[in-house]
N, C-alpha and C positions, 0 to 999 in steps of 0.2 A: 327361496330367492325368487319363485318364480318364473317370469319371464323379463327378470330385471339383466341376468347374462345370459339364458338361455336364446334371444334371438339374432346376436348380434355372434354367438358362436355359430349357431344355422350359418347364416350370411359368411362369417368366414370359411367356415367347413366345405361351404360350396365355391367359394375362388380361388381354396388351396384344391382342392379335386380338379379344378378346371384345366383342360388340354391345351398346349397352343395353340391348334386349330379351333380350340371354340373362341376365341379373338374375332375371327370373323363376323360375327352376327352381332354387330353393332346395332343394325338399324335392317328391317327387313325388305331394302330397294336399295340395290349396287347402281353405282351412278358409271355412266358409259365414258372412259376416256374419250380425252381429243381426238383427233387425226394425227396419224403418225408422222413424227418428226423425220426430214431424210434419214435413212438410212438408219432409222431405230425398226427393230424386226421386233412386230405384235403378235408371230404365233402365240407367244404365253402369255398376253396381257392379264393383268389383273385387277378387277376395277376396286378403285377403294369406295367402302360403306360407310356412310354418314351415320353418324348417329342422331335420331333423333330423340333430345330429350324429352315430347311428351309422351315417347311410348319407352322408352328407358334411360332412368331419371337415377341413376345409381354409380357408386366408386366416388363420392363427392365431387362431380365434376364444377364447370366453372361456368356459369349464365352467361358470359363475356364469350366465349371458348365453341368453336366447330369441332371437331371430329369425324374422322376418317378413318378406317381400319381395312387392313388385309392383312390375311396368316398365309406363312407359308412352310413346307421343307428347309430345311438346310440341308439340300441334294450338295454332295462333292462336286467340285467344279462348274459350279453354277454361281449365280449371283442374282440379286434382284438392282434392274437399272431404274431409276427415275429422273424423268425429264419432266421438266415443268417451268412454273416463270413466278419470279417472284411477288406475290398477293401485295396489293395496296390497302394495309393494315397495320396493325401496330407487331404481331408477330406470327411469325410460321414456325415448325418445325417439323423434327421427325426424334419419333422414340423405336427404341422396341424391346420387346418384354420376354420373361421369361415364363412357367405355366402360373406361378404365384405372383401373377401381374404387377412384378419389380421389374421397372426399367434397369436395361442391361447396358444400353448405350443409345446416342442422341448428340442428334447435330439438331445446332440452332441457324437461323435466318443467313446471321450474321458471318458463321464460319464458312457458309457457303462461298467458293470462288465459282464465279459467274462465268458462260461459256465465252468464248473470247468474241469480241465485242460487244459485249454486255456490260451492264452496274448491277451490282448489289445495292438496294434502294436502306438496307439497315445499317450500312454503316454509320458512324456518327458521323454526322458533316454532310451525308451526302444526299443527293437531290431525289426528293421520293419519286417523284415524278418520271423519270426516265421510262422512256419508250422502250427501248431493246432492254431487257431484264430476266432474259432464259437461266436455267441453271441444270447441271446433271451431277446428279446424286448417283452413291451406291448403296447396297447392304450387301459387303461380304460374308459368308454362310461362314467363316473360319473364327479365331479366338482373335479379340484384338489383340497387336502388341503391347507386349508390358512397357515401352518409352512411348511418350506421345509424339515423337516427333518418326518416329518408324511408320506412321499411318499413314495407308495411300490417304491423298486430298479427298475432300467431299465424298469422305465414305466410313458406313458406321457397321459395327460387327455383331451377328447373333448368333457365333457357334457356340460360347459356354456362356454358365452363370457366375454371376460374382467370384464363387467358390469354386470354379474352374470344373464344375460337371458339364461335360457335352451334352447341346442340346440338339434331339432331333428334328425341332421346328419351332418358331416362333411368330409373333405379333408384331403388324407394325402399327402404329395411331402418326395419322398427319394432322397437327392441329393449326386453326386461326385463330387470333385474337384482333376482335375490336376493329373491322374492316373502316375505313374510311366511309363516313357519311356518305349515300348517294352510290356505293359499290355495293354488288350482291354478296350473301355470303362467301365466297372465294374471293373475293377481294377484287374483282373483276378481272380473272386472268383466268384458264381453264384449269379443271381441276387436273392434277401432276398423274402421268400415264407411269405407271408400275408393269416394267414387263421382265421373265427370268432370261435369262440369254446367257452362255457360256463365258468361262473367266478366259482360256487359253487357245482358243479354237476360232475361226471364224466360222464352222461350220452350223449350219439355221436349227435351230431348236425344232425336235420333234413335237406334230401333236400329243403323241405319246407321253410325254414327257408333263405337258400340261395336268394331261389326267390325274400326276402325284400333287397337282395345288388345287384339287376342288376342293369346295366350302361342305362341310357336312352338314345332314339336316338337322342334328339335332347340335343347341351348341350350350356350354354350360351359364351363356346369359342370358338364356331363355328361364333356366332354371332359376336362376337367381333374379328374373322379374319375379317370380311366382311367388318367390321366395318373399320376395319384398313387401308385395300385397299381403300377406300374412300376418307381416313382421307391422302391417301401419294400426293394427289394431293395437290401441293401447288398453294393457292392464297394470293396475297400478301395482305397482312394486314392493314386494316387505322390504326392501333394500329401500335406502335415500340416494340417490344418483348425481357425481358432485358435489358439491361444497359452498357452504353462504358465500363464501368467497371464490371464486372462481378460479382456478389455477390453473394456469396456461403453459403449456409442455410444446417444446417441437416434436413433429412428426418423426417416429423413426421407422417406425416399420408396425404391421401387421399384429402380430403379437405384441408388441408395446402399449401402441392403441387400445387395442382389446383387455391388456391387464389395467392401463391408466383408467378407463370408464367405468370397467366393471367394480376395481378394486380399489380405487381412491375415493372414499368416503367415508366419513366418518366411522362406520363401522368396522372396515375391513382396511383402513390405511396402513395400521402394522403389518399385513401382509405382503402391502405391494413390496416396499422392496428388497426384500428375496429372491422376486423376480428380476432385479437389474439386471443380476450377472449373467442371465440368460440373452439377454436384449441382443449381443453383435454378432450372437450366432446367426441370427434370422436374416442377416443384412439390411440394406436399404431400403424405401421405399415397399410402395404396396399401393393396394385400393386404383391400380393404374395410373400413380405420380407421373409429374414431367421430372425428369434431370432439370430440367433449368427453374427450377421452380423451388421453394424450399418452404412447409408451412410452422404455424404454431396453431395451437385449439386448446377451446375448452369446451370443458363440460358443462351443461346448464340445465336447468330445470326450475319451471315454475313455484314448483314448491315453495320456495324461497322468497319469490318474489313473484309481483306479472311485471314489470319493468326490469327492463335489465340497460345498464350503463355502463358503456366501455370507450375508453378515451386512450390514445397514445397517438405519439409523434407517426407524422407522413413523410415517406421520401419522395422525393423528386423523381418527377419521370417523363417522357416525351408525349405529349398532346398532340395527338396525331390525328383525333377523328374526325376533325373540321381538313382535313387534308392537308395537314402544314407541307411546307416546302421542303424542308430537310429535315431528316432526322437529327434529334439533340443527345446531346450526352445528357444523362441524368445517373440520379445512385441507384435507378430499377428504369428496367423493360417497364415494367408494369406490376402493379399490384394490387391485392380487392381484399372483401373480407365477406362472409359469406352466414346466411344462418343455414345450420342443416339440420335433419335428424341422421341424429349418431346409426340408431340401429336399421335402419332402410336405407343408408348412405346416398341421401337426396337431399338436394339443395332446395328452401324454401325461397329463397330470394339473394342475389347476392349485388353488391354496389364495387364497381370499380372505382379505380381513382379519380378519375376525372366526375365520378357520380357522386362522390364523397364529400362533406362540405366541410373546409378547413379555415383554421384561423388562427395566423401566428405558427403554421406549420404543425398544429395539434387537430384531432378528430373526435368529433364524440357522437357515437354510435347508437342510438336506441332501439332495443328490440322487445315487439310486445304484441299483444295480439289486437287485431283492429280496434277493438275494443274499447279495448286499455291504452292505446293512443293517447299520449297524452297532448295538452292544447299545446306545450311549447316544443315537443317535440318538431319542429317546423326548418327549414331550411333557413328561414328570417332568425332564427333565434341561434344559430350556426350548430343544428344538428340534423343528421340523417337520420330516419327512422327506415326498420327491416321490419316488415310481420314473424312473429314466431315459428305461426304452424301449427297444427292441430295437436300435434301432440307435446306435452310438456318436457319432455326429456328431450334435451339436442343439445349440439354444437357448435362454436361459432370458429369460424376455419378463415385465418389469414396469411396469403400468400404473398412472400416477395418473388420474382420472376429478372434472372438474370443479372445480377446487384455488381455495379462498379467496384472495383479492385480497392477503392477507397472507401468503401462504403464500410466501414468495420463495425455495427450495427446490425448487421442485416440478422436477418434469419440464418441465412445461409451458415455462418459461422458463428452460431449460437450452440454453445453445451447444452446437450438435453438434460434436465432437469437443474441446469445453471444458468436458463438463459439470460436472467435478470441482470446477470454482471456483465456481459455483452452488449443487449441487447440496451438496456437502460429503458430510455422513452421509448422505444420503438417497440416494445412490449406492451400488449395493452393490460391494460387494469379495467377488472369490471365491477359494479357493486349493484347489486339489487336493491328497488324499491317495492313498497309494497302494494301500490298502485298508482294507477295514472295524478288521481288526487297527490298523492304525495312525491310524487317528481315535481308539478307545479309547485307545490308550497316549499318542497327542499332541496333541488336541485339548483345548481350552481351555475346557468346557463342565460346569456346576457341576449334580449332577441332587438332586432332593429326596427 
């Protein structure tokens, strides 16, 4: 087989070993908190680290999407406070993880209640714009309760995993999306001050105390840059990777992933499922997902084709980067679709919604390589074109983020490997051609 499963096992082997302290080294430059808010005590401040994608391009993140991280203890009787102010963008949050970088819990924008005399600018209706917009978060170190309504407000928990093992320390990621035209990457607000301070005590946090949240030097996404350089060397596979047709799976986790790519193809599809019954062992999420986010992928490979064609129905979502006035209801926050390579988990290029050219509420997506561009691939002709990427094996990753209670399509509440009966048009279909020549002469696309 080669290194048709051998790199993409590498790649995971290294983010299941990963510690929760290696969370931190997002990006190698911690950006400095604000000035303290009255009466917030900064003995243990913590800055969050930006990640920057062109020095780490990995976990399929989202081209649209900032990032921020800091790991800490879950010390007894402590807590992480954040204060900050709500970004003029389309969305904020906060996750946090456990060492198999599955989100464990997350608050979004919207659930936030704002300090008193403040707006929360996400709710539907309400006016982006607002001046006073502060908000204070927590992260309790204990287990959430099992009723949602038992939860202190504006507060997310990182003492166990899914499956109820205590954790002795976790990750948190603050992310942006889509800031407003003309706002710097925060959204123009300051970046949110992370400091540990006592749950029962008024008494001020030791420097001592600090000392248990330093960043270690070595961390294991350093590893898994090195990793990654490795993994972009392509060698051609005795395995065929994917399918003429493309079959598109939601995400479930880690090991799922890794059995669908490796072992959905023609040659090895009787084996995959065998492996179903394994799949709800592993839980949720993986690769550092959002909670608010839910995807579908496929596998792809040139082989097949150099054009690839993929067309499904768009939801509705709020257009915010021209700075609209209020937020709108729609059936997603937000939503994009992405080409990546599977086994170095980096995105070649990805189109948000508002990048996407639709018509009649339908999209048709081309991905190919400069090259193989073809003439009507064109925005006039109502399609989006994506570059491939150098390497021929990859996948194309489409995310719904946050989907209305009415929305019964989404992703979100899509059976894995049923999506089609849910999802309907909102599932894309892809079909390869066999070059840019023959998408002009056979392709189904009407240009203006």
């Amino acid at each position: 087989m080669r290194r048709t499963i051998r790199p993409l096992l590498a790649a995971a082997s290294v983010l299941v070993a990963g510690l929760p302290v290696g969370l931190g080294a997002l990006a190698p430059t911690p950006i400095a908190p604000p000035a303290a808010a009255a009466g917030v005590d900064l003995t243990c401040s913590l800055a969050l680290t930006k990640t920057d994608p062109d020095t780490i391009n990995l976990a399929y993140p989202d081209e649209a999407a900032d990032y921020y991280s800091v790991v800490f203890p879950n010390l007894p009787g402590m807590r992480l406070r954040i204060t900050g102010e709500f970004p003029h963008a389309r969305y904020a949050s906060f996750n946090v993880y456990d060492p198999q970088l599955r989100p464990i819990d997350a608050i979004a924008d919207v659930d936030i209640t704002p300090d008193p005399g403040s707006r929360n600018p996400f709710e539907a209706g309400a006016r982006r714009g607002a001046k006073a917009r502060t908000y204070t978060a927590y992260v309790d170190f204990g287990a959430a309760p099992d009723r949602r309504r038992d939860r202190e407000p504006n507060t997310i928990y990182s003492g166990e995993m899914a499956d109820g093992t205590p954790l002795p320390g976790s990750g948190l990621i603050y992310r942006i999306y889509t800031p407003d035209r003309g706002r710097d990457d925060f959204g123009d607000v300051p970046i949110p001050t992370v400091t540990l301070e006592r749950v029962d005590s008024t008494d001020p946090v030791t420097p001592s105390m600090c000392e248990q949240v330093t960043k270690p030097a070595v961390t294991f996404l350093t590893a898994l840059t090195q990793e990654s350089e490795a993994l972009s060397e392509h060698v051609d596979s005795a395995l065929p990777f994917g399918y003429e047709t493309p079959r598109w799976r939601r995400f479930e986790n880690l090991p799922a992933a890794v059995a669908d790519n490796a072992l959905e193809n023609p040659t090895l599809e009787q084996v995959r499922p065998l492996l179903d019954p394994l799949t709800p062992y592993f839980g949720q999420g993986g690769f550092l997902s959002n909670i608010h986010n839910s995807y579908v992928y496929a596998a792809t490979n040139r082989a097949y084709g150099k054009v690839l064609v993929t067309r499904f129905r768009t939801p509705t979502f709020p257009d915010t980067r021209e700075g609209a006035r209020r937020m709108d209801a729609a059936q997603v926050r937000y939503w994009s679709i992405c080409q990546t390579e599977f086994y170095s988990q980096r995105y070649i290029a990805c189109r948000q919604d508002d990048q996407v050219v639709g018509r009649g509420g339908w999209a048709t997506v081309v991905v190919s390589t400069p090259s193989q561009r073809p003439a009507r691939a064109t925005r006039r002709c109502g399609v989006t074109w994506m570059p491939w990427g150098p390497v021929p094996e990859g996948a194309l990753l489409l995310r719904h983020m946050l989907p209305s209670d009415d929305f019964e399509q989404t992703v979100a509440v899509a059976e894995y490997r049923k999506e089609r009966r849910t999802m309907r048009g909102y599932l894309p279909r892809s079909t390869y051609f066999a070059d840019a020549e023959d998408f002009d002469a056979h392709a189904k696309v009407r240009c203006r």
